[in-house]
C-alpha positions in Angstrom: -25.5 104.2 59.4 -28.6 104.3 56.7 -26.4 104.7 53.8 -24.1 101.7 54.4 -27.3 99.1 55.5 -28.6 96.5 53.2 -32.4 98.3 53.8 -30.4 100.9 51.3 -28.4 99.3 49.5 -30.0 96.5 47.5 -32.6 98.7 46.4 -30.1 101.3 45.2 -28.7 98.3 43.3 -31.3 97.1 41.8 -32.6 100.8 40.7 -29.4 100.9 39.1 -29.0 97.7 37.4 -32.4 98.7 36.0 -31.0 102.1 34.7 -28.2 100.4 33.2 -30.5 98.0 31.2 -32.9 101.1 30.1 -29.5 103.1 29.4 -28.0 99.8 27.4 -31.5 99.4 25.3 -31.5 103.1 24.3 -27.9 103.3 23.8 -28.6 100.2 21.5 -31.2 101.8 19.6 -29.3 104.8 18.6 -25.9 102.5 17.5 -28.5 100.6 15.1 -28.7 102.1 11.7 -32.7 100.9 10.9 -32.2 98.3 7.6 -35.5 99.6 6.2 -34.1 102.9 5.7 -30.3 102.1 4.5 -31.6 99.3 1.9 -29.1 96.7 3.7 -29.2 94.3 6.1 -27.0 91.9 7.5 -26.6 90.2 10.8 -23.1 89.7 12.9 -22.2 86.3 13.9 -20.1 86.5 17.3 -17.6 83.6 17.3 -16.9 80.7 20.0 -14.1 82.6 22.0 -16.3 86.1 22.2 -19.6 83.6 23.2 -17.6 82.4 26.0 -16.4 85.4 27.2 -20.2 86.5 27.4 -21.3 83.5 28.8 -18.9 83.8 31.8 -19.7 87.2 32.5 -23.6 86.1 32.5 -22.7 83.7 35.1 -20.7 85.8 37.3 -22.9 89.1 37.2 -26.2 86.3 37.8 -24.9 84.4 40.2 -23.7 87.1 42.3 -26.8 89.0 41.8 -29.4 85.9 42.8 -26.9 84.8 46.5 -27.1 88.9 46.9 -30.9 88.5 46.4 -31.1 85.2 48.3 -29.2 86.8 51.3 -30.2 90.3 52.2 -33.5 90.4 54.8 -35.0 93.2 52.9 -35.9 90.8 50.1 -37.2 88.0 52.1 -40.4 89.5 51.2 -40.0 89.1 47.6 -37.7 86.8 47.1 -38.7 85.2 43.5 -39.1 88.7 41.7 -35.8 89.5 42.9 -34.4 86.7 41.9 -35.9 86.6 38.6 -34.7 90.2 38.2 -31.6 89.4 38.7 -31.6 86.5 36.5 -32.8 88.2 33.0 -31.3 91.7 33.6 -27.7 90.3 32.9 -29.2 88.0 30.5 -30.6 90.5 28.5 -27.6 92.3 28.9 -24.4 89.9 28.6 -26.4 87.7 25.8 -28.9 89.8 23.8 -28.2 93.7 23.6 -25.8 94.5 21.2 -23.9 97.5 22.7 -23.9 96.0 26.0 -21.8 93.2 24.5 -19.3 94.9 22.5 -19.0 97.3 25.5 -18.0 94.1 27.2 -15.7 93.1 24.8 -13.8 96.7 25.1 -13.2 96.1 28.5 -12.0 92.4 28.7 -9.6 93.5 25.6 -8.4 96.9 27.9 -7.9 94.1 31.1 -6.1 91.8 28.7 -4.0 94.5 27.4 -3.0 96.0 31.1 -2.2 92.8 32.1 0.4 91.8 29.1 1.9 95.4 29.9 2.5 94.8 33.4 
């Protein structure tokens, strides 16, 4: 079956991780009041605990990513931009965009809660 074959697949992956990282940029764009225009500014400093939390799931959606990329036969052709792909896509989004991150943080605190209620 087409649909369940890696020749499908990983490109259908990494079309969507790409619409998730144009989706999270936009998304981050519209949450961001522009300084300029409010007369403030101010910056949020994210502390250790909330770093580490990032950090881990930078490690887990890259390294999963790069041994998906280093595996499948339909990127033996272009192994390095897939692999570079799927290095700064999480990057960008675990460490640097703004709503990405705090939609991260909603979901670790939802997992932490359903697991203290169980």
């Amino acid at each position: 079956m087409f649909l369940a074959s890696d020749t499908f697949l990983f490109p259908a992956l990494e079309i969507a991780l790409l619409g998730l990282c144009v989706y999270a940029r936009w998304r981050n764009t519209l949450t961001r009041p522009d300084p300029r225009a409010a007369g403030i500014s101010g910056s949020v400093k994210r502390g250790e605990i909330s770093m580490n939390k990032f950090y881990a799931a930078y490690g887990i959606a890259s390294g999963t990513l790069i041994g998906l990329a280093l595996t499948v036969e339909v990127a033996s052709a272009h192994r390095t931009i897939a692999v570079l792909f799927n290095a700064f896509v999480p990057a960008y989004l675990c460490l640097v965009n703004g709503w990405f991150r705090n939609q991260l943080l909603s979901g670790i605190q939802w997992l932490s809660e359903r697991e203290n209620t169980s």
